[in-house]
N, C-alpha and C positions, 0 to 999 in steps of 0.2 A: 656325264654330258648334261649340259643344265643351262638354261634359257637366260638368266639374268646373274650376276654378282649376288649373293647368299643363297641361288636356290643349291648351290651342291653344299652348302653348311648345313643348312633348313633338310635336306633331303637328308643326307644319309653321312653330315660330320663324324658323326659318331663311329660308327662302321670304319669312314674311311680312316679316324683316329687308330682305330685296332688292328685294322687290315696294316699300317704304315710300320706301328711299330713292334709287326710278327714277321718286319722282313716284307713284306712284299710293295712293288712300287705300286704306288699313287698320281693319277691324273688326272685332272681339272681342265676341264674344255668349256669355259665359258661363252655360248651364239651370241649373245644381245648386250649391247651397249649399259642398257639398264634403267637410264636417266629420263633421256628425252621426250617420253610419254607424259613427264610432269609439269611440260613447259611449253608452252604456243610455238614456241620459235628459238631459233638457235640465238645465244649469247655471250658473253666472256662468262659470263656467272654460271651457265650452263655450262661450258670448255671446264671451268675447272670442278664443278660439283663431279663429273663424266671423270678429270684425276684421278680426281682423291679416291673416288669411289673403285677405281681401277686400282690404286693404290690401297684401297682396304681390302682389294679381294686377295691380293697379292699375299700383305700380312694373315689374313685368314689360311691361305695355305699352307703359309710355314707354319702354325701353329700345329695345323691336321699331320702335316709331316709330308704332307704332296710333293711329288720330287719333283713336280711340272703344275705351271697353269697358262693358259691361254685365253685369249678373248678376243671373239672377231668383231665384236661390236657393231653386228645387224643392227637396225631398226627397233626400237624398244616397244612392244607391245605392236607390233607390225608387222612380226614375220606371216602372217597372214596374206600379207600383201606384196609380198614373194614369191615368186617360181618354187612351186617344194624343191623343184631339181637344183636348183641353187644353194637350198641348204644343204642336200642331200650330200653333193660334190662335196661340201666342207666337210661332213663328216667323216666322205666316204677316203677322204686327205686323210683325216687324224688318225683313224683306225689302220690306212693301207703302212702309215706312218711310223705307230706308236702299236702297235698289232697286241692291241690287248684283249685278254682270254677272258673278262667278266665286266660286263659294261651297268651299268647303274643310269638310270636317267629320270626323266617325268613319266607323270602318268595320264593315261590317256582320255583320262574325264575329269581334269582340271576346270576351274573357272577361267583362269589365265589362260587368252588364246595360243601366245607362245609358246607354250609347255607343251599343250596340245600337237604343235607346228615339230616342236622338236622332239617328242614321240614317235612319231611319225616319219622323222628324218631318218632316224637311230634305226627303225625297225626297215626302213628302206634301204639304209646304207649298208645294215648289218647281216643281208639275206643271207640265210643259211646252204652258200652253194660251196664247192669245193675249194680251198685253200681259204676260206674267210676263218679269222682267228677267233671270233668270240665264238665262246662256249654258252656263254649264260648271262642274259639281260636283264635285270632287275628295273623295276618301275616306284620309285619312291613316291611318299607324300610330300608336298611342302605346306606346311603351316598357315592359312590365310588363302590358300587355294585351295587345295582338295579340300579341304572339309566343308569350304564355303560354297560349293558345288551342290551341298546338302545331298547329294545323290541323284539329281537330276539328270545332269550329263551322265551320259554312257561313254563310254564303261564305268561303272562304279568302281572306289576303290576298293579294293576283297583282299588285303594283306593276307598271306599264307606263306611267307618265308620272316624268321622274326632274328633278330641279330644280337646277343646278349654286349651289351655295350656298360654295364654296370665300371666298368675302369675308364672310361673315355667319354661318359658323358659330362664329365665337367669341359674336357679339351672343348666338348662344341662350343659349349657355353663361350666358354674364352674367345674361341676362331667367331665365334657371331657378336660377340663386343667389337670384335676390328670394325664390322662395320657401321660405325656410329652414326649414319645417317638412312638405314633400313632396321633397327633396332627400335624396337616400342615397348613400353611402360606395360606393365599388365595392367586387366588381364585381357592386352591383346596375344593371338597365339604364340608371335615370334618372342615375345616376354622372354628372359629366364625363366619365370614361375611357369610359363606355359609350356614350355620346354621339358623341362623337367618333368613337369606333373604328363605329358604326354608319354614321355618314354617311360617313366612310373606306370602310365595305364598300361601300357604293352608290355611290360616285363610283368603284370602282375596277368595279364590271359596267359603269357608262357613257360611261370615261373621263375621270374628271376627279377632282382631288383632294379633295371630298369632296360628296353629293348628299343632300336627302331624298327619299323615292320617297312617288306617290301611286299610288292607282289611278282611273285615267278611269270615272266615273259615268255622264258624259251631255256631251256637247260638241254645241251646235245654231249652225249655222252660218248666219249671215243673208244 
């Protein structure tokens, strides 16, 4: 569940790369348009960058092996300025929908206020009451936000569940070239180099050669 087109590549491609091809489905729920926070005002030039870009998230997920993606394309950097019960409804659609047992999303002391928004949505949508299907929410980092938080927002990120992804972190690499117009040169973080060398740091605190890290949300065991 992921705010913009690449934050579920940036977040946790990798994972869902290994998760897809042990056999288990994959789903991509994209809230936020993506685009239109980078432009005054709506245009043809905007209509199609808001395509393509929808059009690259699309190729990103057949790369991951996602059997599904969706995009409601909210307000880009404005879910803020939304009724939370508004997102919450969309989520609480997808889940009552797609009824899946392990949800992966943002975390909740991002820079990015949307991430924030859709944290928030997820942990509203997904209350732990009788017949809800997740089991276990994970809160990932993405690259250019959580870390640029420096630690100031609260919650800080505290990764304590780490994902050995050593066979499928090149697949991200691959699924975040689709998107050729959120992709940067290093050494900005969503780089290749930065990429890599990230999940390099995390496979080397868990031993293995290279990991994404989440943080455990909620694990309910039956």
């Amino acid at each position: 569940m992921a705010a913009h087109p690449d934050d579920e590549v940036l977040g946790c491609g990798a994972t869902s790369a290994r998760l897809a091809a042990e056999g288990h489905e994959v789903h991509f729920a994209i809230l936020g348009e993506g685009i239109t926070a980078r432009h005054r005002g709506q245009s043809d030039a905007e209509a199609n960058q808001k395509e393509q870009l929808h059009k690259h998230a699309h190729a990103a997920a057949t790369k991951i092996g996602a059997k599904s993606l969706e995009i409601h394309k909210l307000p880009d950097n404005r879910l803020d300025t939304m009724p939370l019960l508004d997102v919450v409804k969309i989520v609480e659609e997808l889940v009552g929908r797609i009824r899946p047992e392990v949800v992966y999303t943002h975390h909740g002391g991002d820079l990015n206020v949307d991430h924030g928004v859709v944290y928030r949505a997820v942990l509203t949508a997904t209350r732990p009451m009788a017949g809800q299907p997740v089991r276990e929410i994970y809160a990932f980092e993405v690259p250019s936000s959580t870390e640029w938080a420096f630690q100031r927002l609260e919650p800080a990120f505290r990764p304590n569940v780490f994902v050995d992804v050593g066979r499928t972190i090149e697949t991200k690499i691959a699924a975040m070239e689709c998107y050729e117009s959120e992709a940067r040169k290093f050494p900005h973080p969503r780089s290749p180099e930065a990429l890599r060398a990230l999940a390099t740091r995390w496979g080397s605190v868990v031993g293995c050669n290279a990991a994404e890290a989440f943080e455990l949300v909620r694990s309910v065991r039956p």
